[in-house]
Structures are given as structure tokens and as C-alpha cells.
N, C-alpha and C positions, 0 to 999 in steps of 0.2 A: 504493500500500500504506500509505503515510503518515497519507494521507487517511482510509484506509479506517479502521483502525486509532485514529482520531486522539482520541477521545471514550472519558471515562474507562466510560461502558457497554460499548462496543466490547471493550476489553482488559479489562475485568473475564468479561466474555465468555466472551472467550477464555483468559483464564487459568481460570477453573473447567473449561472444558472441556479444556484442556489435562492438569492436574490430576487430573481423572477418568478420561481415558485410559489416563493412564500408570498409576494405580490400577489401573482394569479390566486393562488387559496385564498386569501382573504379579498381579494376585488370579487371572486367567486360567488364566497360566502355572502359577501354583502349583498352581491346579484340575486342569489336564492330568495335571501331573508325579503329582500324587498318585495320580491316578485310575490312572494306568499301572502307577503302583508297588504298590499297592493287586489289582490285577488278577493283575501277574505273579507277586504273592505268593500268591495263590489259584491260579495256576495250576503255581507250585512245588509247592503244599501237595499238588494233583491227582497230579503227577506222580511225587512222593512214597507217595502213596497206591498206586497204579500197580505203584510198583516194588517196595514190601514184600510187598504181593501176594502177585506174580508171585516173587517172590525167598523167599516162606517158601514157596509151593507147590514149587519146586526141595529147597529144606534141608527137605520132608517129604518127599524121594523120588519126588516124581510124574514121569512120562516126559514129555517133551519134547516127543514129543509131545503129550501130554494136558493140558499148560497151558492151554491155553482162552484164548486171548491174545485181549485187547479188540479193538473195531471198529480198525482203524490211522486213519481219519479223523477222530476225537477222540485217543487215546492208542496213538499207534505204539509196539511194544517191538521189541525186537531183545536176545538174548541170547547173548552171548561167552565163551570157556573165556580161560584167561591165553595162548594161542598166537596168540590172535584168530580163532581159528574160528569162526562162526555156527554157536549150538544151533538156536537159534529165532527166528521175524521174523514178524510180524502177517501176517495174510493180506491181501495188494496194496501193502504194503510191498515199495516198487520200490527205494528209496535215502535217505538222510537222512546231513546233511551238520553239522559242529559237535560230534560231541560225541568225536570221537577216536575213535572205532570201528575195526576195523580196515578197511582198504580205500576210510577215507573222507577227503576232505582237509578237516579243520579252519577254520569261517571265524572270520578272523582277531577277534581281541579280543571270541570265542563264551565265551570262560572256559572253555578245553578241559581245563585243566591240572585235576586232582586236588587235594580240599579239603588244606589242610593238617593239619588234624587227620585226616585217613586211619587209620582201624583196621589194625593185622592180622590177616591173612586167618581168619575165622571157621573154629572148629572143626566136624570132621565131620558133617552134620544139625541146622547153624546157622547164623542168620540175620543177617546184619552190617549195619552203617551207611549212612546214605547219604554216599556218598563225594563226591558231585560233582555243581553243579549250572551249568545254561550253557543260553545259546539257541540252538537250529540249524533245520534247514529239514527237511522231510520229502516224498518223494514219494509221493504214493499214487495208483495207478492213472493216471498219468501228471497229476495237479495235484499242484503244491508248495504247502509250505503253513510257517507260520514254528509253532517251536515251542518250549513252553520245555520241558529233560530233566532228569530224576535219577537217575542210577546210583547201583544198590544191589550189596552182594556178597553172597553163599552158596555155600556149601559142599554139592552133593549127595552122592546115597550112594556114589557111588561116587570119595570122598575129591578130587574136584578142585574148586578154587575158581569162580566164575563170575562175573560182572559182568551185571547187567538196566537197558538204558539203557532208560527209561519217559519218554514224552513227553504234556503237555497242553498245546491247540489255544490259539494266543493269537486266533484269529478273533474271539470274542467282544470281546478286550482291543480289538485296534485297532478295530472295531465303533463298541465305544464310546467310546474316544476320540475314531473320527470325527465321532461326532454330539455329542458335548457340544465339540469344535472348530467345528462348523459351526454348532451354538447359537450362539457365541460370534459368531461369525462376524456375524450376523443380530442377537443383540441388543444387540454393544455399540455399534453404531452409532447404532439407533433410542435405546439410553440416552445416548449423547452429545448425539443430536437434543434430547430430552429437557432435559438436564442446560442445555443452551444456552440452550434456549427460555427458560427457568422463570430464568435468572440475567436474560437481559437483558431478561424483566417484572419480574421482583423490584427490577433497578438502575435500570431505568425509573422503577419507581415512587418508588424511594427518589430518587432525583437530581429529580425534581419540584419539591420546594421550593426545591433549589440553582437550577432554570433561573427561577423565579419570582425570589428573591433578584439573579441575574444582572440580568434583565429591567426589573426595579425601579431596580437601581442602575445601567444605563445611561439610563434614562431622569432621574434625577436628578443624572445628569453633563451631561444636554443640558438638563436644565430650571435648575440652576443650584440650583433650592430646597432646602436643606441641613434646612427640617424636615419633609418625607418622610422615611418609614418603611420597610424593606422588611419581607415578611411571616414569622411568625416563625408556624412552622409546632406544633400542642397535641402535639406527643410531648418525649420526653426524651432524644434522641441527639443523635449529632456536628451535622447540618444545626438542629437546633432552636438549639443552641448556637452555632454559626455565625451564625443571625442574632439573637441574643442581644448578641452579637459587635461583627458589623456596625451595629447600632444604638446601640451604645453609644460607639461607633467615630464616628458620623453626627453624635452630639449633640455628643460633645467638639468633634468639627469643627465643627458650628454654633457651641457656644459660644465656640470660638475666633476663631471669623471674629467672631464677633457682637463679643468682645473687643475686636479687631483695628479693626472700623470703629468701634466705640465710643475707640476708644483712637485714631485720628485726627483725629477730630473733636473731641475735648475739646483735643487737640494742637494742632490751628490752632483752638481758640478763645483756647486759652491765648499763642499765638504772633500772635495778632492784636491782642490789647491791647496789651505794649509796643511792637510795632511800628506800631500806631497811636500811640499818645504820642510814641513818637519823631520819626517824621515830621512828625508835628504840632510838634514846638518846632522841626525844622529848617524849617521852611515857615514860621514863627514869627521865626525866627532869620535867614533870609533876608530877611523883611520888612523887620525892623524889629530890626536886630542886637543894639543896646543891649537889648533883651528878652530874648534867650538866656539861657537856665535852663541853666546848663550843668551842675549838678549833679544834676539830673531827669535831665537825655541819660544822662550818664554810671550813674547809677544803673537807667535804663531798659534800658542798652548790660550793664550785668552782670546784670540780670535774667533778659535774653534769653539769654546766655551760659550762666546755669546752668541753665537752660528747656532749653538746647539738648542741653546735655553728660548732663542729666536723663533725657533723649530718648533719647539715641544708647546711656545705658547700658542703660536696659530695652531696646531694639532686640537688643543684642548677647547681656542675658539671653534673650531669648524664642528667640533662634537658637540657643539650647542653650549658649552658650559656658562651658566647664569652667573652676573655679579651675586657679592653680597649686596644684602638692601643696607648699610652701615651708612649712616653718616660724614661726609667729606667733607670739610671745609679747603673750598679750592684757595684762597688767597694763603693761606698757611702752609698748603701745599705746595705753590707755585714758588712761595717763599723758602722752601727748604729742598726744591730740585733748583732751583738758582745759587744756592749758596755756594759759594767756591768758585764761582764760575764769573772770569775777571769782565765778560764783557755781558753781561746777564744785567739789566735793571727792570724790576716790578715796580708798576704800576696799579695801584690797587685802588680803583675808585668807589670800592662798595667793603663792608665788612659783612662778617657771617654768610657769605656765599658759600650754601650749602647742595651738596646734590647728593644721591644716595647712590650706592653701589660700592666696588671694592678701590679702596684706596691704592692697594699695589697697583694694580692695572691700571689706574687713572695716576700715580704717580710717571709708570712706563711711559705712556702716553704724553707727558709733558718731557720728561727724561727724551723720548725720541725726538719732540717738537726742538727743543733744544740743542741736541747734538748736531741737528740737522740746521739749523739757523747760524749757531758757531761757525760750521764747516763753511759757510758761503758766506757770513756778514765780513764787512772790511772793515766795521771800530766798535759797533754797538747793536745788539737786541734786546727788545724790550718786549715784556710780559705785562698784559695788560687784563686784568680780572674786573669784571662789571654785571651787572644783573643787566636786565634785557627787558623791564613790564615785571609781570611776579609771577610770570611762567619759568624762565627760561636764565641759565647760569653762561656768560659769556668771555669766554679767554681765547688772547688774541696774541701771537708770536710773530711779530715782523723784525726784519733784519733788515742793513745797508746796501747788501748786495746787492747782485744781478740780478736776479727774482726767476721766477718761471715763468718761460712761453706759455701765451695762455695756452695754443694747441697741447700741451702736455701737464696741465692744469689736472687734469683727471688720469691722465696715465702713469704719472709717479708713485701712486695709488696701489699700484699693483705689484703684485708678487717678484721680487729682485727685478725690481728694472731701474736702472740706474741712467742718469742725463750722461750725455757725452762728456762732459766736464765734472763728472764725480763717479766714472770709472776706474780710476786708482784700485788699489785696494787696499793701500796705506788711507788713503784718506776718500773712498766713497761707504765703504760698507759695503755690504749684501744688497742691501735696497730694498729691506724689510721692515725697517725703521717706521715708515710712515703708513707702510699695507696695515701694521701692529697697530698703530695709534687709528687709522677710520675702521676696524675691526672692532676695537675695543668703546670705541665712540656707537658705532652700531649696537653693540652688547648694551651700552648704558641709556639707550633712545635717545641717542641726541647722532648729531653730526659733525662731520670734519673736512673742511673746502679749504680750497688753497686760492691764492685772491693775488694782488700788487698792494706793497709798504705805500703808503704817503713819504717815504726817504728812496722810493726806486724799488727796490726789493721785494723780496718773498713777505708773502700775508698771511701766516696758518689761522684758522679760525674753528674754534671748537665751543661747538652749542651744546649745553647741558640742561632736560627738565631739572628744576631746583625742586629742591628735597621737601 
């Protein structure tokens, strides 16, 4: 059943037909009840009919005989003094059971009992109400038959009240009941066949592009090739969107991965030079001891060192790692990654600029801005810490230098990529510096653009939400 079941056509399926069943039974049902209701109101209205008749021909004085009583197989009468005597009873009117007559027994929950609004008993040569209406059974000529009755009163001339219980045939009612039952019967099933059919072409056809899409992307889990496509079907619903989706899904992953080995390979290119130098003065240094450069080793040995720790932080960025929410006050900060540093002056126009996240990282981050500003200023860089409105924490590191082309404004950004004039590797770095500081700017929701000094030079700017 599981199995059977298992596919979103399947239970879509089955849920609309489910759905419409229970619709059709109860629009059904309602059908039935009305039509019944509908019927025996007609057949009240008959019997009604029936009995004023017969009940004004009495309060004109006519004999009792001479009433002219209807066929009894459409509308049986039977007519009673208040002792319960039988004046009069249809011709083949054998017995009829329901309506309290006398000599008859009542079938139960028939409505035997007397309207409550009941008149009293109309005056001499007059025609009174209908007092009472109920269903009961009738025999005629030995077939019973179900019927619905209205007793009416009058008063004939000779001053005694009567009662004329008047009955019409419900043969017709349950007739029709039964065939619009047995319709029902016959077509709500062919409409469910229907109802089925028509859902699991319609899901058929909508779920097409979802098995195309499936299709696609198990074959690009087997082929490994991340710039495949799946097909992205010319309508404007959920599945077109889906692989709207999915392909956008596909490229980020492409260019992720593409990141990922690009960002290895510049890794051990950049981890192969000190460690080539290095090696090289200790095989150097082995030879011919008195040769040992020991201030290359050791300068090679922290290279590698900050190469590595460089490393391991974007690692830990790209695995998602969250700041702390801790408390920073940047001006204090800014004040204690400047110290030492002869051509460093802060400027702090605001106190208590606070922003929340992890202090180390947000120290890194000026530590990079700074190294980076030294390397290229010719006399002075200035740290400039300010609020922004009471959203937003704003520090700004400009230098005397040459500054950045704007066209390379956004591409210093990136993963060791260094300007032509801080290729060195005495004095550029890796070119990780600043990828480290808008990484860690992203991690803390804020940003990091690179701009032109008001003295010529490079503009870093780093936007902080305050804490």
C-alpha cells in the first residue's frame, strides 16, 4: 500500500477523489432529503385538499351517503363522529393504520397526536381547520400502501361535530426517490472514475518537468560536472520556479567549488615558496654552517606562520563560523592596534562606539587595514572612528599614498591577489590581508569598500551595526 501510494500523482489522486466523494454523498444526500421533503409537502397539500372537500360537502348537509368519496387507491377517506363511529370509508377501504382513528393502532412516531393549534369544534353548517397531519398505511383491497393524512373537522346539520381523515398516495414520492437514489447510484461512481482519470493526467503532466529536473540532477551527481543545467520549463508556476531555483543553487555551487580549488592552489603556491627558501638555507646550512642566514630562516619561519594562521582563518570563515555577540568598543580598539605604530594617528570623534561580535576578529581586521595602509602611505595614516545616525559604527583608514585604481577597487578583495606594485614578497604579502578583513566585516553584518583619501590615497571604510 506504501508503494502503491508512494508518488506525489498517486495521492494527489487520491485525495481529489476522495474529496469529491464525500462532496457527491453529501450534495446527494441533500438531493434525497429534499426531494422527499419537497414531495410529502405536495402530498400534504393533496390530502389537505381531500379533506376540505369532503368536510365542506358534510357542513353543506349532504348524506353520507352521497359524499362521492375518491378512488381509496390515490386518496383513502374515512369519516368519524366524536364516539368514533365510522360515517363513511372509501369504497375497498379495508383498514388504515397511523392516524388514531378509532379501532386503529397508531404506528408509532406517525404524528398521531392533534396539531396544537387545534380549533374548537366549528359551528353548526361549518367548516373547521385542519387539525392534524401524520403518515400511516392504508389497505385497499387487500395491498397496503404508505400514506401521508389530514384530518379536517365539520359540523353537519344535524349539530354533531365530525372528523374526515383524507389521505395522499406517497407511491409516486418513494418512486422517485428511488430513481434519483439509483441515479446516484450509477453516476457517482462513473464521476469519480472520471474525477481520477482527469487528476492523474492533469499531475502527470504537471510533474513532467519535476521528473526531467530529477533526471538531470542525478545525472550531474554521477557526472560530477557542476556547469550543467537542468531544464527550466517556459511557464510561470511552482516547477518553473523550482528550477529557477535549482540552477541558481548549481552555479553558486560551481562557483564555490571553482573558489574552493582556486583557493588551494594559490595556497600551496603561496606555501611553497617559503618552504622552498627555507629548506634551501637549511641544506645550505648543513653544508657549509658558517653560511647560515639565520635571519632569512627565521623571517621565512614567520612568514609561513602567518601564511598558515591566514589559512586556517578563512577555513573557519567559509565553514560558517559565527562571531561572538560580546561587546567591542571600537575606539579603544582602534587605539590599541595603532599603538606602536610610528605613523598611525586616531581620530576618534565619538566615545562608546560599541558593536557586538568577536573582538579578535574585529581586532584582525583593523591589524590588516593597517598593515596595509603603512605599506603604501609616504608620512601618515589616520584612523578615524565615528557613529553614523544610531544605527551604524563607522571606521575609516586612509593613507598619503597612491590609493587604488578605482577599476581594482573590488578586486583587491579577493583571494591573494596582489597590485603590481605590492608583488614583493618582502613587502606585499599573500594578498589575504584585506579578502580576511571584508570576510570578517560580512560575518559581523556590516561592510568593507575601498574608496580615494581626501590627501590622494587609499580610503578603507568599514561599516559596523552598533551594538
Amino acid at each position: 500500500m506504501r508503494r502503491l501510494f508512494g508518488s506525489v500523482r498517486a495521492r494527489a489522486t487520491l485525495g481529489a477523489t476522495l474529496v469529491v466523494a464525500v462532496a457527491l454523498v453529501a450534495a446527494g444526500a441533500a438531493v434525497l432529503l429534499s426531494l422527499r421533503g419537497n414531495l410529502e409537502g405536495r402530498a400534504d397539500s393533496e390530502a389537505d385538499g381531500v379533506a376540505r372537500r369532503i368536510a365542506s360537502r358534510i357542513a353543506a348537509g349532504t348524506p353520507y351517503a352521497d359524499l362521492d368519496l375518491p378512488d381509496a387507491d390515490d386518496n383513502p377517506v374515512q369519516v368519524v363522529d366524536e364516539d368514533g363511529r365510522v360515517l363513511a370509508v372509501s369504497e375497498g377501504l379495508e383498514a388504515i393504520s397511523g392516524t388514531g382513528a378509532p379501532g386503529v393502532t397508531p404506528v408509532p412516531g406517525a404524528g398521531t397526536e392533534p396539531d396544537d393549534d387545534e380549533e374548537e369544534s366549528p359551528e353548526p353548517g361549518d367548516l373547521g381547520d385542519i387539525v392534524w397531519h401524520g403518515q400511516g398505511t392504508a389497505t385497499v383491497e387487500g395491498e397496503g400502501g404508505t400514506y401521508r393524512f389530514a384530518a379536517a373537522q365539520a359540523t353537519d346539520g344535524r349539530d354533531e361535530t365530525v372528523r374526515v381523515y383524507a389521505g395522499a398516495s406517497l407511491a409516486a414520492q418513494q418512486d422517485a426517490v428511488r430513481t434519483a437514489a439509483g441515479a446516484m447510484l450509477i453516476g457517482f461512481p462513473l464521476l469519480l472514475a472520471v474525477v481520477g482519470s482527469v487528476t492523474w493526467l492533469v499531475t502527470r503532466r504537471a510533474l513532467r518537468p519535476v521528473e526531467g529536473i530529477r533526471r538531470e540532477m542525478a545525472e550531474i551527481t554521477a557526472s560530477e560536472d557542476l556547469s550543467r543545467r537542468v531544464p527550466e520549463p517556459g511557464t510561470h508556476d511552482e516547477v518553473a520556479r523550482l528550477a529557477r531555483t535549482t540552477n541558481e543553487t548549481l552555479a553558486a555551487l560551481e562557483a564555490s567549488v571553482e573558489r574552493q580549488r582556486r583557493f588551494v592552489a594559490d595556497a600551496s603556491h603561496e606555501l611553497r615558496s617559503p618552504i622552498a627558501s627555507l629548506r634551501t638555507q637549511l641544506e645550505v646550512a648543513a653544508a657549509h654552517p658558517e653560511l647560515l642566514d639565520l635571519d632569512g630562516a627565521v623571517e621565512d619561519t614567520v612568514r609561513l606562520q602567518r601564511l598558515a594562521a591566514d589559512l586556517l582563518l578563512l577555513a573557519r570563515l567559509d565553514a560558517g563560523e559565527r562571531p561572538a555577540g560580546t561587546r567591542v568598543d571600537l575606539v579603544a580598539l582602534a587605539r590599541e592596534e595603532a599603538a606602536g605604530r610610528a605613523l598611525v594617528a586616531v581620530d576618534a570623534r565619538a566615545t562608546g562606539v560599541e558593536v557586538a561580535g568577536s573582538r579578535g576578529q574585529l581586532g584582525r581586521v583593523l591589524a590588516n587595514l593597517l598593515d596595509n595602509a603603512e605599506r603604501h602611505a609616504r608620512s601618515a595614516v589616520t584612523v578615524t572612528v565615528c557613529r553614523e545616525g544610531d544605527r551604524a559604527a563607522v571606521v575609516r583608514v586612509a593613507d598619503d599614498g597612491n590609493g587604488v585604481p578605482e577599476g581594482e577597487r573590488e578586486r583587491i578583495f579577493e583571494r591573494f591577489v596582489r597590485l603590481d606594485d605590492a608583488r614583493s614578497r618582502d613587502e606585499g604579502g599573500a594578498g589575504l590581508g584585506l579578502a580576511i578583513a571584508r570576510d570578517v566585516a560580512v560575518r559581523h553584518g556590516g561592510t568593507l569598500t575601498a574608496g580615494a583619501a581626501p590627501a590622494g590615497g587609499a580610503l578603507f571604510e568599514l561599516r559596523l551595526p552598533l551594538a
